[in-house]
mmCIF file of the N, C-alpha and C atoms, coordinates in Angstrom:
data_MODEL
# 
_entry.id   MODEL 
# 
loop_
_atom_site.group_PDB 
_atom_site.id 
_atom_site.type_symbol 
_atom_site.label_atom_id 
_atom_site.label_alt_id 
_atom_site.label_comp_id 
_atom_site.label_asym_id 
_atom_site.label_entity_id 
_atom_site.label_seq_id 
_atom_site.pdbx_PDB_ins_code 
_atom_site.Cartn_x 
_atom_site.Cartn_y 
_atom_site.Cartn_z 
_atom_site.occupancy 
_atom_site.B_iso_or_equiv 
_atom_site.pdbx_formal_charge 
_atom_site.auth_seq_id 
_atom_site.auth_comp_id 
_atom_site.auth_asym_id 
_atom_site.auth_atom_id 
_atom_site.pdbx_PDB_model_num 
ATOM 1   N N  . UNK A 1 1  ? 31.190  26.970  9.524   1.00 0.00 ? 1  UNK A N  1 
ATOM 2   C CA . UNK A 1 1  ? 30.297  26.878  10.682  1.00 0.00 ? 1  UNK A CA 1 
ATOM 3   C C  . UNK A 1 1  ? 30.112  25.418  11.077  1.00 0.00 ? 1  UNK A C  1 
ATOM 4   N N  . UNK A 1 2  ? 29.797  24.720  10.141  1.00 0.00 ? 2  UNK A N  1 
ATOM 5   C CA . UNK A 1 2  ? 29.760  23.277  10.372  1.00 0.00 ? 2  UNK A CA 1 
ATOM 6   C C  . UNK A 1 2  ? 30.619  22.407  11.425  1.00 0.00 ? 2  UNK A C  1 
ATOM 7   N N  . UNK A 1 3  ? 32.267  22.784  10.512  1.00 0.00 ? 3  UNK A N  1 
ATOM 8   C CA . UNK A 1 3  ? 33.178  22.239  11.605  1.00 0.00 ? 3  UNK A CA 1 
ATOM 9   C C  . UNK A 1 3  ? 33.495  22.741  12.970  1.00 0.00 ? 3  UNK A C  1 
ATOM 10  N N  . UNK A 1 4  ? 33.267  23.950  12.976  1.00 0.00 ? 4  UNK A N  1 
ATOM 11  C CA . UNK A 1 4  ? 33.202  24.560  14.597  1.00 0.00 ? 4  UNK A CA 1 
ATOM 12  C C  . UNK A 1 4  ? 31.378  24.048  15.734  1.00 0.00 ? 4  UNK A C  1 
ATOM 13  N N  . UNK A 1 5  ? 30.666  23.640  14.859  1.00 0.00 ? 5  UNK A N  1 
ATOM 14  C CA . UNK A 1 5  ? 29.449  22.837  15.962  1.00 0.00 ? 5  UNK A CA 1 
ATOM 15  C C  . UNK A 1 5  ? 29.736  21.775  15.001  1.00 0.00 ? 5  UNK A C  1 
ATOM 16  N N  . UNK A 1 6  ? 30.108  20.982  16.472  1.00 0.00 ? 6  UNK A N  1 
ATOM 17  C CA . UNK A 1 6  ? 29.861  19.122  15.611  1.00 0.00 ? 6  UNK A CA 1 
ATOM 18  C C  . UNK A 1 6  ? 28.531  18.581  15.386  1.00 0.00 ? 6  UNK A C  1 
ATOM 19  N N  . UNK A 1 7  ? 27.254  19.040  16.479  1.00 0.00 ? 7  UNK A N  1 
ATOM 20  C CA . UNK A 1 7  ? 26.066  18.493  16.031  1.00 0.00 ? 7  UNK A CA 1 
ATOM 21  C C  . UNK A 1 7  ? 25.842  18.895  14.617  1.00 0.00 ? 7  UNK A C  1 
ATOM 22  N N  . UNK A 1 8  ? 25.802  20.315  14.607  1.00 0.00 ? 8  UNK A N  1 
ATOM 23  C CA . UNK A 1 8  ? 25.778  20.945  12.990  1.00 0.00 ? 8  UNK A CA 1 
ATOM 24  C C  . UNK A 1 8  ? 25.795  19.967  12.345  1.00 0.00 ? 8  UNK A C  1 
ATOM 25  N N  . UNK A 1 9  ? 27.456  19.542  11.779  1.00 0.00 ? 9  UNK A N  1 
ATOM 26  C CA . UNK A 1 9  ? 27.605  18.932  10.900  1.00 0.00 ? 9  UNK A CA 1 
ATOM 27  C C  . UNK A 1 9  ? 27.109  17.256  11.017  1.00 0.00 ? 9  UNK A C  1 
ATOM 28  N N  . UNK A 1 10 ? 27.140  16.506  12.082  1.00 0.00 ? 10 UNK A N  1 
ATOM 29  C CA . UNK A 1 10 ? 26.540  15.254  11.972  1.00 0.00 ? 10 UNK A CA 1 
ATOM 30  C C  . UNK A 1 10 ? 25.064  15.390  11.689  1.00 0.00 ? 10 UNK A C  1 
ATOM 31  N N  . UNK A 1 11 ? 24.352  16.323  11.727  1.00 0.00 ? 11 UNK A N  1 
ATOM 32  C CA . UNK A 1 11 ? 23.329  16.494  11.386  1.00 0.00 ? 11 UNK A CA 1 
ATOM 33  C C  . UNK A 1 11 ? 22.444  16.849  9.990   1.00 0.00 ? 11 UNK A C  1 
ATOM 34  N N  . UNK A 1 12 ? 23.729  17.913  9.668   1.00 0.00 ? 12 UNK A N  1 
ATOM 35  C CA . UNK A 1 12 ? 24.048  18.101  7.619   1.00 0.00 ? 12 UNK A CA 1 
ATOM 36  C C  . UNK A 1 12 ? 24.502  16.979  7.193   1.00 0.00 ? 12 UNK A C  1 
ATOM 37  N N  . UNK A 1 13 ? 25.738  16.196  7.657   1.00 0.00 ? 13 UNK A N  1 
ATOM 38  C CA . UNK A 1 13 ? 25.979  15.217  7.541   1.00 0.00 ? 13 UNK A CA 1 
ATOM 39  C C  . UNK A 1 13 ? 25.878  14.834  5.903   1.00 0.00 ? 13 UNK A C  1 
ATOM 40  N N  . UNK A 1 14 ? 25.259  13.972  5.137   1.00 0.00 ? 14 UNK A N  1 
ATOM 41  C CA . UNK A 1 14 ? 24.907  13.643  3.845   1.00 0.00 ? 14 UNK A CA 1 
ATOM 42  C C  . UNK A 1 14 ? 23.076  13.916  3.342   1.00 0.00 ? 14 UNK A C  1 
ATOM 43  N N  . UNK A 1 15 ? 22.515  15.292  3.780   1.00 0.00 ? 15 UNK A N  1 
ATOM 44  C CA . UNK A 1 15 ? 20.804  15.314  3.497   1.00 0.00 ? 15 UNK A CA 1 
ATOM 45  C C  . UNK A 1 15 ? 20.864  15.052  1.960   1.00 0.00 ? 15 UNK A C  1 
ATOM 46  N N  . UNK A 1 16 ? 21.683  14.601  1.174   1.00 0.00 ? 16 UNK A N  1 
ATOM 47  C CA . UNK A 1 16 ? 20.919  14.169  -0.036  1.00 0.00 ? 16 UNK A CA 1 
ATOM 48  C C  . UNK A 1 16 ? 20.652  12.891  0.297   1.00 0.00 ? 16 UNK A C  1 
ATOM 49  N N  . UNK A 1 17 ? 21.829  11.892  0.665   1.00 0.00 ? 17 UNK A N  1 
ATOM 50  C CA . UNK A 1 17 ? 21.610  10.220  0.777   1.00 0.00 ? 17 UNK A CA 1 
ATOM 51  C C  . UNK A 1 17 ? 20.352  10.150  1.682   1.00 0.00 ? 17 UNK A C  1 
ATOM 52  N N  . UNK A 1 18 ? 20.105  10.791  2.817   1.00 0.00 ? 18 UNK A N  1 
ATOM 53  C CA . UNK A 1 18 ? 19.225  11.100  4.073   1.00 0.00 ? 18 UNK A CA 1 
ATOM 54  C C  . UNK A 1 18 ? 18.019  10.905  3.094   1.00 0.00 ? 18 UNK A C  1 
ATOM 55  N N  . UNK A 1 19 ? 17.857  12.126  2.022   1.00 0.00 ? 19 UNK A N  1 
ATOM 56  C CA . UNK A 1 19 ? 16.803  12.550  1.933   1.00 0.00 ? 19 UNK A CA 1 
ATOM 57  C C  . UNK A 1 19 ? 16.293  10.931  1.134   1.00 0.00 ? 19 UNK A C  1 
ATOM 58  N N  . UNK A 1 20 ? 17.261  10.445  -0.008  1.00 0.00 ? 20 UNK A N  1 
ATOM 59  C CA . UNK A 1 20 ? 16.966  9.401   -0.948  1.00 0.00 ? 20 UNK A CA 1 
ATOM 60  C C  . UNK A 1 20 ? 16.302  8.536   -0.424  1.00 0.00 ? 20 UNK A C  1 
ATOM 61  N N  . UNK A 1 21 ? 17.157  7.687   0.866   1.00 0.00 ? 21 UNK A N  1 
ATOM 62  C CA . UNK A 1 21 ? 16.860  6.438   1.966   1.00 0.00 ? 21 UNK A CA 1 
ATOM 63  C C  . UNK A 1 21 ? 15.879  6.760   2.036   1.00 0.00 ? 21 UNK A C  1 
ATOM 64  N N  . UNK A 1 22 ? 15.464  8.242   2.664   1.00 0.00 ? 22 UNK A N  1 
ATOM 65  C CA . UNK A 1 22 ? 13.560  7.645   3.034   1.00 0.00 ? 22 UNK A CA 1 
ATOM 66  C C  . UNK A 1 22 ? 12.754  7.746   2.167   1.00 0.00 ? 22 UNK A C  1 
ATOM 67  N N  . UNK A 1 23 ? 13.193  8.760   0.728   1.00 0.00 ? 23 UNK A N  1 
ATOM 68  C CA . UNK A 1 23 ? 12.067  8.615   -0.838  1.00 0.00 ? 23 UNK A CA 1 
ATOM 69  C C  . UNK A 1 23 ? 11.851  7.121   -0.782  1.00 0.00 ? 23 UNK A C  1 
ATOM 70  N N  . UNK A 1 24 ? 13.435  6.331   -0.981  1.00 0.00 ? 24 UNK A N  1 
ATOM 71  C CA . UNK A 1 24 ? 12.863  4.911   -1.068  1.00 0.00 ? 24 UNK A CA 1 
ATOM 72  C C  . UNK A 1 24 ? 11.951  3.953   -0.100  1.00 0.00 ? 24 UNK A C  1 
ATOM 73  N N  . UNK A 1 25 ? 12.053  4.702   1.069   1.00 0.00 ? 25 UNK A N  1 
ATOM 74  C CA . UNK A 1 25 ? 11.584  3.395   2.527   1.00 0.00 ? 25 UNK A CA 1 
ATOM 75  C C  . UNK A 1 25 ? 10.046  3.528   1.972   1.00 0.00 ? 25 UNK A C  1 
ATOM 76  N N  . UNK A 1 26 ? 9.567   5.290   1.950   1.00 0.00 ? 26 UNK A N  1 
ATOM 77  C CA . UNK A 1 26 ? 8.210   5.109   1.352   1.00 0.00 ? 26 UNK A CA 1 
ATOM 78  C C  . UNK A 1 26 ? 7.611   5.051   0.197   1.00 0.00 ? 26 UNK A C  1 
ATOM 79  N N  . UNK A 1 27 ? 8.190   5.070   -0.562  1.00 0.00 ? 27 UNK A N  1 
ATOM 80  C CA . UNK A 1 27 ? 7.726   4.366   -2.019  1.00 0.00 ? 27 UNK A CA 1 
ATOM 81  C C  . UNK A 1 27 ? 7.945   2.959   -2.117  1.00 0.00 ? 27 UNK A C  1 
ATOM 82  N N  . UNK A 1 28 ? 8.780   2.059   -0.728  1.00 0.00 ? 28 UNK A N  1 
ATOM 83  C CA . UNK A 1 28 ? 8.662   0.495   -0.711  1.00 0.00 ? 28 UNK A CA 1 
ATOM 84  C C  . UNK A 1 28 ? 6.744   0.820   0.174   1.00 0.00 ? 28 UNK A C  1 
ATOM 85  N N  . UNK A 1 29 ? 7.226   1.366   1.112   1.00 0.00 ? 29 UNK A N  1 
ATOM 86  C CA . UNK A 1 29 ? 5.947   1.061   2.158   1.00 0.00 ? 29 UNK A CA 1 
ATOM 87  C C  . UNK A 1 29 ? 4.845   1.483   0.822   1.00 0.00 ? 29 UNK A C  1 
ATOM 88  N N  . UNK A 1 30 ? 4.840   2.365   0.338   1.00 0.00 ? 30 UNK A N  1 
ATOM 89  C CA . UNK A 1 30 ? 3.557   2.493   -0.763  1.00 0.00 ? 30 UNK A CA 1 
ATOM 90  C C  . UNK A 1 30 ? 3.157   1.872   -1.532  1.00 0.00 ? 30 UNK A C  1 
ATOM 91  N N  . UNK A 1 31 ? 4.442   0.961   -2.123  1.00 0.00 ? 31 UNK A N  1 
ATOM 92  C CA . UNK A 1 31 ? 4.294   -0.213  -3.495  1.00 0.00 ? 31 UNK A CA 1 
ATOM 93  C C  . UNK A 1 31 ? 3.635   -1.475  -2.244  1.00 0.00 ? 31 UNK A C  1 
ATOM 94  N N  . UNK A 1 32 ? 4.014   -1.499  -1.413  1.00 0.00 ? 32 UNK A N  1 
ATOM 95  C CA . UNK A 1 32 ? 3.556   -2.930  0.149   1.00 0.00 ? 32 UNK A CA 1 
ATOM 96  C C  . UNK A 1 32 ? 2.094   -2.423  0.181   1.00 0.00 ? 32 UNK A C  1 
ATOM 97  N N  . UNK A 1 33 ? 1.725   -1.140  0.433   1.00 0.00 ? 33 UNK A N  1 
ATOM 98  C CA . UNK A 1 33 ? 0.375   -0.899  0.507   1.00 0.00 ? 33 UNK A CA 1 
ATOM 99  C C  . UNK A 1 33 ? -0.663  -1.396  -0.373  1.00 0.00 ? 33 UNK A C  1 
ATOM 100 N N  . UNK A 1 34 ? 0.044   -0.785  -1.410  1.00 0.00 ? 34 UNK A N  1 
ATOM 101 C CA . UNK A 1 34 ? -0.586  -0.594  -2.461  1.00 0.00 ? 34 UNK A CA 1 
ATOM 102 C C  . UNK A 1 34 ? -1.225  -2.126  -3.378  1.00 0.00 ? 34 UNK A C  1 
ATOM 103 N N  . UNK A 1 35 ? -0.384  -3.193  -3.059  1.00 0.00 ? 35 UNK A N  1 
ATOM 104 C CA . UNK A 1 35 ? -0.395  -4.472  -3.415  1.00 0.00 ? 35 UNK A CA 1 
ATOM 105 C C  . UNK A 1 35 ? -1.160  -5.595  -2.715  1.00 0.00 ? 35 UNK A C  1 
ATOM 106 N N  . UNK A 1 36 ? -1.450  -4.692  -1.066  1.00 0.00 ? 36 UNK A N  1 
ATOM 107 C CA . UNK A 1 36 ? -2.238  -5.188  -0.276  1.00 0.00 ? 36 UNK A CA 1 
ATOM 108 C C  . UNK A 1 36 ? -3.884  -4.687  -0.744  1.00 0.00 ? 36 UNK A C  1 
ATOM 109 N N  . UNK A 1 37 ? -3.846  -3.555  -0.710  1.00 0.00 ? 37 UNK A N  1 
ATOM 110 C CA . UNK A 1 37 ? -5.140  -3.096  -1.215  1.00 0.00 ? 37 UNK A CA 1 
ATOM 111 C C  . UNK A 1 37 ? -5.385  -3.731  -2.581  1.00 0.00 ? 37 UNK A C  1 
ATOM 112 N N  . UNK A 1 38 ? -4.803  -4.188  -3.165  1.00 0.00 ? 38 UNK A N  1 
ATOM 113 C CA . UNK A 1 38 ? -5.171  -4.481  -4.713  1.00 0.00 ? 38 UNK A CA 1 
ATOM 114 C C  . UNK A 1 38 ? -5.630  -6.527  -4.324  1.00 0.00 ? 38 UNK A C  1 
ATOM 115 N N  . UNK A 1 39 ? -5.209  -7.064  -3.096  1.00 0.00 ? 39 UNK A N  1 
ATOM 116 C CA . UNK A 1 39 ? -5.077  -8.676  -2.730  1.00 0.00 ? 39 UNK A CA 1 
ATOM 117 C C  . UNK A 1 39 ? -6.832  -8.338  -2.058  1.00 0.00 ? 39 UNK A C  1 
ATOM 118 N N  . UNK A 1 40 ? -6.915  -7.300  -1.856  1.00 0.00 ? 40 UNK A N  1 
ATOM 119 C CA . UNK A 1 40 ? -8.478  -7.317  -0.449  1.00 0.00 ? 40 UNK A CA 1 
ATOM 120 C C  . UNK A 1 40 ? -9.395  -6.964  -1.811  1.00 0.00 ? 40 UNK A C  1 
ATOM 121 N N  . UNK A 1 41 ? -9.484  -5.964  -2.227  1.00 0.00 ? 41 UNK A N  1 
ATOM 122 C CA . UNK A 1 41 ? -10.251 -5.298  -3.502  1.00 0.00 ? 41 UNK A CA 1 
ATOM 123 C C  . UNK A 1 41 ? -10.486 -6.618  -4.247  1.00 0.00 ? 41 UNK A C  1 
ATOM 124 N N  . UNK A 1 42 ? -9.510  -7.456  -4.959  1.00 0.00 ? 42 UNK A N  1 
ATOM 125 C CA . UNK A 1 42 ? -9.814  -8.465  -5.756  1.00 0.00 ? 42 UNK A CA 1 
ATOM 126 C C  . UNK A 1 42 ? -10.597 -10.039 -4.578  1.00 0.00 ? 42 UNK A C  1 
ATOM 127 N N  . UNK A 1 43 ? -9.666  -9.984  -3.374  1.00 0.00 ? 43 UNK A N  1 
ATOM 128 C CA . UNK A 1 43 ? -10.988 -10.806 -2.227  1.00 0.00 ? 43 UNK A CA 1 
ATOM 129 C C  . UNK A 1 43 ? -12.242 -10.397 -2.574  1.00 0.00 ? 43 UNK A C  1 
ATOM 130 N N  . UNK A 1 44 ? -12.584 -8.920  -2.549  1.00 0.00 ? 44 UNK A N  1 
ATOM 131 C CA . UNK A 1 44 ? -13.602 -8.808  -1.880  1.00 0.00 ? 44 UNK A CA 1 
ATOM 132 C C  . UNK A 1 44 ? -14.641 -9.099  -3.197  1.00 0.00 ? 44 UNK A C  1 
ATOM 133 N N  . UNK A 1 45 ? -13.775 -8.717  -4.743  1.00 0.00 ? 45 UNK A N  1 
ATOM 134 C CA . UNK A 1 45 ? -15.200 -8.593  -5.825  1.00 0.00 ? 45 UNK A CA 1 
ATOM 135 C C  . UNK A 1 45 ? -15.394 -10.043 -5.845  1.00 0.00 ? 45 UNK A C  1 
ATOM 136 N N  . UNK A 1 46 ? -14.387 -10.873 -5.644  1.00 0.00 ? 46 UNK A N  1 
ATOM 137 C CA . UNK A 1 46 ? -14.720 -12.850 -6.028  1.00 0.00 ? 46 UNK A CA 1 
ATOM 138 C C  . UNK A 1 46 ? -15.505 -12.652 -4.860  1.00 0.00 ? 46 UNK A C  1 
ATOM 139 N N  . UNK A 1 47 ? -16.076 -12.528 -3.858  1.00 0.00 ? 47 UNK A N  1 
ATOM 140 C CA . UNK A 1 47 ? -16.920 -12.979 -2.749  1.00 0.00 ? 47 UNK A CA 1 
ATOM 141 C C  . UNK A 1 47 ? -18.751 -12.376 -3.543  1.00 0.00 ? 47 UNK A C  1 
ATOM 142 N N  . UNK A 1 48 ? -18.204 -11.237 -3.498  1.00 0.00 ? 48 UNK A N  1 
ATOM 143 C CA . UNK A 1 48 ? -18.915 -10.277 -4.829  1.00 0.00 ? 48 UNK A CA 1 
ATOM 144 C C  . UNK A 1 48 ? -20.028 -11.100 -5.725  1.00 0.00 ? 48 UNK A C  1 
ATOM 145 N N  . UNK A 1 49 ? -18.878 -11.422 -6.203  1.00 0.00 ? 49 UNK A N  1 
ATOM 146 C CA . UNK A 1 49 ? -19.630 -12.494 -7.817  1.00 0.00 ? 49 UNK A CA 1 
ATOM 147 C C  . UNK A 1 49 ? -19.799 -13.733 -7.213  1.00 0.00 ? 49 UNK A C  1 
ATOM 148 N N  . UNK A 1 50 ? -19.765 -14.263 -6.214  1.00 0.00 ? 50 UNK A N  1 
ATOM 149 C CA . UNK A 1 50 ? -20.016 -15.582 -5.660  1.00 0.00 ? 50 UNK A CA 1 
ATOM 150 C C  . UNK A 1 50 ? -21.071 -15.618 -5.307  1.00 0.00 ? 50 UNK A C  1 
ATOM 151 N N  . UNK A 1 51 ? -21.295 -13.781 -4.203  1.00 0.00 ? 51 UNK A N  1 
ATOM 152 C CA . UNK A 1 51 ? -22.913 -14.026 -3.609  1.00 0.00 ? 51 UNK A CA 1 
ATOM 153 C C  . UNK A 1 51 ? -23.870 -13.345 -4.971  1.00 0.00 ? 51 UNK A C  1 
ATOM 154 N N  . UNK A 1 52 ? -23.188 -13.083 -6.032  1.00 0.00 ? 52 UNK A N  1 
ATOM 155 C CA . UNK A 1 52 ? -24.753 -12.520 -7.066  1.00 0.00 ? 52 UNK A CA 1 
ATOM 156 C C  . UNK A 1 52 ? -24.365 -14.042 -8.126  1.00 0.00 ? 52 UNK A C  1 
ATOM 157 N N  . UNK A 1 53 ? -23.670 -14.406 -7.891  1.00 0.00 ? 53 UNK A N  1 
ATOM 158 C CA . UNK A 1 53 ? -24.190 -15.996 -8.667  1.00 0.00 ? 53 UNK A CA 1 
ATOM 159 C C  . UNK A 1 53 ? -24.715 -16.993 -7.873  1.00 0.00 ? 53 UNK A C  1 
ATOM 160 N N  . UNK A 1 54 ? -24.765 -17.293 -6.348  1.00 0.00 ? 54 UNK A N  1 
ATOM 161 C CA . UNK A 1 54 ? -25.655 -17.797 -5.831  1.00 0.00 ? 54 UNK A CA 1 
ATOM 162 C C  . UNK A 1 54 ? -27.178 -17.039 -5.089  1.00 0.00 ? 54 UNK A C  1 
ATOM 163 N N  . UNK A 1 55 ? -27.314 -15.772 -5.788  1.00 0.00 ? 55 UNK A N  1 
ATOM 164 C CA . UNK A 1 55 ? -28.459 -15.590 -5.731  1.00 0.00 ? 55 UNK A CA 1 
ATOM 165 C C  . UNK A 1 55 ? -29.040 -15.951 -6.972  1.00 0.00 ? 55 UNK A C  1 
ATOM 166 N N  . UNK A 1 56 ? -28.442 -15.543 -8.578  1.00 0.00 ? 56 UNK A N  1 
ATOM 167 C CA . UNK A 1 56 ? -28.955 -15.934 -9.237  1.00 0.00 ? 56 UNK A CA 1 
ATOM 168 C C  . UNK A 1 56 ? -29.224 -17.155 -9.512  1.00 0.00 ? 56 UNK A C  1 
ATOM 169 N N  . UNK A 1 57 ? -28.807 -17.838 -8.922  1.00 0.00 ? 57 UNK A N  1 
ATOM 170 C CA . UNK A 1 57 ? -29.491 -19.469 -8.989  1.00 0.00 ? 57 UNK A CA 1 
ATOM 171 C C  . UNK A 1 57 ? -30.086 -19.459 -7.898  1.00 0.00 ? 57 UNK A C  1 
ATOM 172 N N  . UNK A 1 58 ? -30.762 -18.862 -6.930  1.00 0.00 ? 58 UNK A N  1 
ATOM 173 C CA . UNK A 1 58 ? -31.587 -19.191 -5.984  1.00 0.00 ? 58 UNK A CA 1 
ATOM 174 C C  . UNK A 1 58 ? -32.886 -18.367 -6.633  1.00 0.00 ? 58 UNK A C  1 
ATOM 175 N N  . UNK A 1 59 ? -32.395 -17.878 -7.623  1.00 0.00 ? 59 UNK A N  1 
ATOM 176 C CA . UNK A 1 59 ? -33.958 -16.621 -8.226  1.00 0.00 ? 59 UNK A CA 1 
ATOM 177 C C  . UNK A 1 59 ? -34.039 -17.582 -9.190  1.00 0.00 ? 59 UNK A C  1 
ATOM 178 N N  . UNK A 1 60 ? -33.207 -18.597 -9.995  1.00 0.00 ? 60 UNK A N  1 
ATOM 179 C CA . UNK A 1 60 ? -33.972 -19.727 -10.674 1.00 0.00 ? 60 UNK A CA 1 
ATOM 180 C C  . UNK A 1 60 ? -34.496 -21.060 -10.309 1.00 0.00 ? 60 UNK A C  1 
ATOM 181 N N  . UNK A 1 61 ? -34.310 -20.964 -8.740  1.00 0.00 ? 61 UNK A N  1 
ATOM 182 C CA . UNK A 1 61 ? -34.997 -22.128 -8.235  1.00 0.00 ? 61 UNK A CA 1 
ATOM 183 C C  . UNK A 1 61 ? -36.432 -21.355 -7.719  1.00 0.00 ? 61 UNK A C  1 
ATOM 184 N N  . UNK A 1 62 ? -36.786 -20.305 -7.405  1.00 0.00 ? 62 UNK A N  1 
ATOM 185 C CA . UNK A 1 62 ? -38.233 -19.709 -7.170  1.00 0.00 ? 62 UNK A CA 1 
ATOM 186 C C  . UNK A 1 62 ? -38.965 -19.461 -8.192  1.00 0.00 ? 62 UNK A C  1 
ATOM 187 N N  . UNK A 1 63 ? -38.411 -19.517 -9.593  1.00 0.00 ? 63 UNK A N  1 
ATOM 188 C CA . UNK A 1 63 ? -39.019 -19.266 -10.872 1.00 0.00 ? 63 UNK A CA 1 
ATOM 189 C C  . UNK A 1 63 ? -39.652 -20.219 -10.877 1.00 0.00 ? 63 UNK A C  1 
ATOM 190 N N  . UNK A 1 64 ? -41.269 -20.219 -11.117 1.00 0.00 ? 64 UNK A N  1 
ATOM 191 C CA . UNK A 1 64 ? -42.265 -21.283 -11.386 1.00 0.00 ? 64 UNK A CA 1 
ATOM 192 C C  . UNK A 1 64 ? -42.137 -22.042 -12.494 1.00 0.00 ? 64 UNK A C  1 
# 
């Protein structure tokens, strides 16, 4: 059947390599995600511990 419709077959074409190429495109785009979220998460706790260590020295400058 394939060789009698040509779309057919350019379309069967190779679906294993097909299928592989894009396992990999999104498990790159997921490992890219994933490394971004881990660069903001670690931004965000150092900002975190910056503003509860300059409060705690602003709660030992109001200490009588």
């Amino acid at each position: 059947v394939a060789t009698q419709v040509p779309w057919l077959a350019s379309w069967m074409g190779d679906p294993v390599s097909q299928t592989l190429s894009q396992d990999l495109n999104f498990s790159k785009v997921s490992t890219e995600g994933i490394s971004q979220s881990v660069i903001l998460l670690e931004e965000g706790l150092m900002s975190f511990l910056n503003c509860v260590k300059l409060n705690h020295a602003n709660l030992k400058l109001l200490e009588p």
